[in-house]
C-alpha positions as a LaTeX table, in Angstrom:
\begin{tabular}{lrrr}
\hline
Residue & $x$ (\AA) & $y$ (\AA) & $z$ (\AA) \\
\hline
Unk1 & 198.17 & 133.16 & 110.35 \\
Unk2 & 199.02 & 129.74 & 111.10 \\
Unk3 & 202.19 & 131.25 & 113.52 \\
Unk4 & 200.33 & 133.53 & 115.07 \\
Unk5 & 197.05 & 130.82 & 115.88 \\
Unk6 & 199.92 & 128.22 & 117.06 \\
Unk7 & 201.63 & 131.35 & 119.64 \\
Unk8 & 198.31 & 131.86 & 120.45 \\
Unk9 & 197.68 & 128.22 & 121.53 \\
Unk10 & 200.92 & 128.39 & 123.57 \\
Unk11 & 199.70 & 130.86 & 125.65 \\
Unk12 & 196.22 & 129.77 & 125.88 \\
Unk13 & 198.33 & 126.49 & 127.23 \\
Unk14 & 200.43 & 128.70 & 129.93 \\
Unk15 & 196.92 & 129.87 & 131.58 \\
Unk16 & 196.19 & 128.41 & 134.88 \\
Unk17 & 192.70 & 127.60 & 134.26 \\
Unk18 & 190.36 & 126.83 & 131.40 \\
Unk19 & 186.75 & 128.28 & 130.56 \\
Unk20 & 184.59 & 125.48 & 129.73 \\
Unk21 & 180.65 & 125.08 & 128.68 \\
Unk22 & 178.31 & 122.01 & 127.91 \\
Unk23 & 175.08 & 121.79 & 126.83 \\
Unk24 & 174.17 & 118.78 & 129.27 \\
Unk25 & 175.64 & 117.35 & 132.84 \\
Unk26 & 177.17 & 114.92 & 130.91 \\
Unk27 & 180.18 & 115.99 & 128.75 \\
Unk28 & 182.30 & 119.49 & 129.09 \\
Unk29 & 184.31 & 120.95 & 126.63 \\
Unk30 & 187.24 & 123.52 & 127.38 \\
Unk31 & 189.16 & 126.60 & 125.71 \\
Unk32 & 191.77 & 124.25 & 124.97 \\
Unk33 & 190.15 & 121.89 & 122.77 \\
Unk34 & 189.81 & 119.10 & 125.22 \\
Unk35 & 186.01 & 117.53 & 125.10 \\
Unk36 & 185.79 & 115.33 & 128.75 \\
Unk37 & 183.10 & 113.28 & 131.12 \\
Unk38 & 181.86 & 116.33 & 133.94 \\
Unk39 & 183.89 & 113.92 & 136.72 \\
Unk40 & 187.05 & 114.71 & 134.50 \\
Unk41 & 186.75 & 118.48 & 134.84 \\
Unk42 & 189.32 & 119.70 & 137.16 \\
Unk43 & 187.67 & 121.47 & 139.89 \\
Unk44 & 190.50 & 124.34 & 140.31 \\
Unk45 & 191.39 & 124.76 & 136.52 \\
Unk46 & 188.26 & 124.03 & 135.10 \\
Unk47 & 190.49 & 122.27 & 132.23 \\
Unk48 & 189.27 & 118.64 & 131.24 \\
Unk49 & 192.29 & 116.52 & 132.75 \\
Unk50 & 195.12 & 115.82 & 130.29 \\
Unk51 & 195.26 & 112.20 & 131.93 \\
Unk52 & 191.72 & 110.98 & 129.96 \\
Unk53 & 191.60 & 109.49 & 127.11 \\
Unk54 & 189.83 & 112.15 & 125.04 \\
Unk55 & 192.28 & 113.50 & 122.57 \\
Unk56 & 192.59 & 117.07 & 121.94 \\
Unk57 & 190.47 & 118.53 & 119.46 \\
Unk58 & 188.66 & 114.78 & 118.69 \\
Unk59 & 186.49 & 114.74 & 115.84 \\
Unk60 & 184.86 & 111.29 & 116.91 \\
Unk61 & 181.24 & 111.28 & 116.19 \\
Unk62 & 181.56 & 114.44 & 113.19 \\
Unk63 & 180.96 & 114.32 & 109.61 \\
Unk64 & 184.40 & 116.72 & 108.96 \\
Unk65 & 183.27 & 117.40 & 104.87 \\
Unk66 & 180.17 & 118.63 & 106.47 \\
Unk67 & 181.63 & 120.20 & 109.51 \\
Unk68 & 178.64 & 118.67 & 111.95 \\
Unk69 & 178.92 & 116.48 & 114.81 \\
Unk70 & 176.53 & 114.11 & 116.80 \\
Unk71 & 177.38 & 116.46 & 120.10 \\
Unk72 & 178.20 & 119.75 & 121.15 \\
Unk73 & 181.22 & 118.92 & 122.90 \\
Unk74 & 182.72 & 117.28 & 120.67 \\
Unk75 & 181.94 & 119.75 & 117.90 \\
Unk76 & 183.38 & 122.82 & 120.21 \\
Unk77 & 186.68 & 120.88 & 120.26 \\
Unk78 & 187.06 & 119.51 & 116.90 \\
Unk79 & 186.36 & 123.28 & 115.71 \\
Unk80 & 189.16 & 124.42 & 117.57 \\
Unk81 & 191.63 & 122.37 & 116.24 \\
Unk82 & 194.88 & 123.33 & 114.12 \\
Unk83 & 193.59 & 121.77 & 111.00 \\
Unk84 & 190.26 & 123.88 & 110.88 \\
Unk85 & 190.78 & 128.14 & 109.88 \\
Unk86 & 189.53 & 129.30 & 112.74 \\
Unk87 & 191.08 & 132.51 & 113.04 \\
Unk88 & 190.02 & 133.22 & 109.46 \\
Unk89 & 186.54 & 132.31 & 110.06 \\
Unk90 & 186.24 & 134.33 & 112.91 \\
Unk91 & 186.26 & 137.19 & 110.83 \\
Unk92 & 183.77 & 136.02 & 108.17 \\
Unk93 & 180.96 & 135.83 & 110.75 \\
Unk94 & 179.45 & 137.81 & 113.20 \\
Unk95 & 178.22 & 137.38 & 117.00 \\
Unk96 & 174.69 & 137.63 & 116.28 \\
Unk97 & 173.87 & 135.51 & 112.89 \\
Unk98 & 174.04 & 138.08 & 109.89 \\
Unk99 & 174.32 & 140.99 & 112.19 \\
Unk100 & 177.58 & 142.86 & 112.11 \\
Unk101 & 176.31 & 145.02 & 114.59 \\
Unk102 & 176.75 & 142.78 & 116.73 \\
Unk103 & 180.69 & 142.36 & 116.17 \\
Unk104 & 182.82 & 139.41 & 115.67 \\
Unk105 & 184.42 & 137.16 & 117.91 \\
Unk106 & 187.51 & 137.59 & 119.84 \\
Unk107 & 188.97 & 133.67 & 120.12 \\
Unk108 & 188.68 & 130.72 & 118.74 \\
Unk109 & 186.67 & 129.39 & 121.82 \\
Unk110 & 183.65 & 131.76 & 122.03 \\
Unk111 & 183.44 & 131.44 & 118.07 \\
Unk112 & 182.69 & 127.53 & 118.37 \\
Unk113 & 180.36 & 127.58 & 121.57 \\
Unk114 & 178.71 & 129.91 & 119.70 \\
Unk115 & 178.90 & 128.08 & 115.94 \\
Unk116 & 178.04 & 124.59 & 117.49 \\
Unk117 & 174.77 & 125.99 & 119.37 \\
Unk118 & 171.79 & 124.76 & 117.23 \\
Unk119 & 171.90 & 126.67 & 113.58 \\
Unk120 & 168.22 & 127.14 & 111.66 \\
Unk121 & 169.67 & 125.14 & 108.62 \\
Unk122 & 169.92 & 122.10 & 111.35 \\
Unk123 & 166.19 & 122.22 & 112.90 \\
Unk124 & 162.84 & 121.04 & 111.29 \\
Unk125 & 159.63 & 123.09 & 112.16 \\
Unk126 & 161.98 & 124.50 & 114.69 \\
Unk127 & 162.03 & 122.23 & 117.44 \\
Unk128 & 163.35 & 118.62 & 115.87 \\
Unk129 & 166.58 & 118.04 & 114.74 \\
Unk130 & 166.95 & 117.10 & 111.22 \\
Unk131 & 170.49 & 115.88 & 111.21 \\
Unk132 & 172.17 & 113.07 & 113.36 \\
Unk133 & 175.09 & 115.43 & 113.47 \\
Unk134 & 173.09 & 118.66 & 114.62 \\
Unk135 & 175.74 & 120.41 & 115.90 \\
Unk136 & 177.68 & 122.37 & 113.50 \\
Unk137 & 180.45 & 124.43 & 113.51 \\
Unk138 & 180.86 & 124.84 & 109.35 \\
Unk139 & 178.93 & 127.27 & 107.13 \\
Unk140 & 175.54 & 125.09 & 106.64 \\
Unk141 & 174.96 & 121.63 & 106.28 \\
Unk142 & 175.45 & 120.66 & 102.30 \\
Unk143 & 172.10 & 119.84 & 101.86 \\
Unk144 & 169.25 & 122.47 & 102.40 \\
Unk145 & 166.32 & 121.09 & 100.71 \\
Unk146 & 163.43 & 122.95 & 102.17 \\
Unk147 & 160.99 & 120.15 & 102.06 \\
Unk148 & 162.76 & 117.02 & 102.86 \\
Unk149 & 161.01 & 113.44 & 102.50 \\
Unk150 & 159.18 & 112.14 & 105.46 \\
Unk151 & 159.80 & 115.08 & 107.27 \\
Unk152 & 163.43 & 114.27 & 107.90 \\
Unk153 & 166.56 & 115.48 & 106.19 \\
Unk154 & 169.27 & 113.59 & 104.99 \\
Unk155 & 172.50 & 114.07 & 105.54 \\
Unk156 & 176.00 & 112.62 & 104.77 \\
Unk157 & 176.70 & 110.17 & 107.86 \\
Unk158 & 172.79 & 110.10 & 108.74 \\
Unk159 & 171.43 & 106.71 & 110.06 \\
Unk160 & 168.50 & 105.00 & 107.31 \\
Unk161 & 164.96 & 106.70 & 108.72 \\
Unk162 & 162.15 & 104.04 & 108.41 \\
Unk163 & 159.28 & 105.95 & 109.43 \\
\hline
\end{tabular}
């Protein structure tokens, strides 16, 4: 598998432009694992430049035992890196959440858009994060305690809550 994901990433390389998604005007992230500022999106490839300083497949700002990051960005191109089973995973879960039906994905890019989107197990009463690192790209956060104190999960890498 690991052959066959690194050929993969060759090619991926070889293409003459990227696909790319974001979740606000601020930050991009594209198929190759490369999460950039908007201004550093090239406007013909669609590829963050290789001249920044983000590193490919970056993990800054993720809890990696937990598999959650602070932003989607950055948690679309830390899931795509070499060290993470992505091809593997890929298999193990469907497009639609539970729902073979649905089918499974078909690269490792479409898999982590769609794992970093907002997951139930990260949300209180639906519409608050519970997590500082929200967006996840692992199975579930470690800690699913249905009724957490103060109204606010904890998490591994979590700022103190006060209030």
């Amino acid at each position: 598998a690991g052959a066959a994901t690194s050929s993969a990433r060759a090619r991926d390389d070889a293409r003459a432009t990227c696909e790319n998604a974001h979740v606000d005007a601020r930050r991009v992230v594209d198929d190759r694992g490369r999460a950039c500022a908007w201004y550093e999106v090239d406007s013909v490839t669609g590829c963050c430049s290789t001249t920044t300083t983000a590193a490919r497949y970056a993990c800054d700002g993720c809890d990696e035992s937990a598999r959650c990051c602070r932003d989607y960005e950055t948690c679309a191109a830390c899931c795509q890196g070499p060290t993470h089973d992505v091809e593997a995973a890929m298999k193990r879960h469907a497009r639609g959440r539970n729902q073979i039906a649905t089918g499974f994905f078909e690269d490792a890019f479409e898999y982590c858009k769609s794992r970093c989107r907002t997951q139930p197990s990260v949300t209180f009463h639906e519409n608050t994060y519970a997590y500082d690192t929200a967006y996840c790209y692992g199975d579930y956060p470690v800690n699913e305690d249905p009724v957490p104190a103060k109204g606010k999960k904890t998490f591994a890498g979590d700022s103190a809550d006060e209030s």
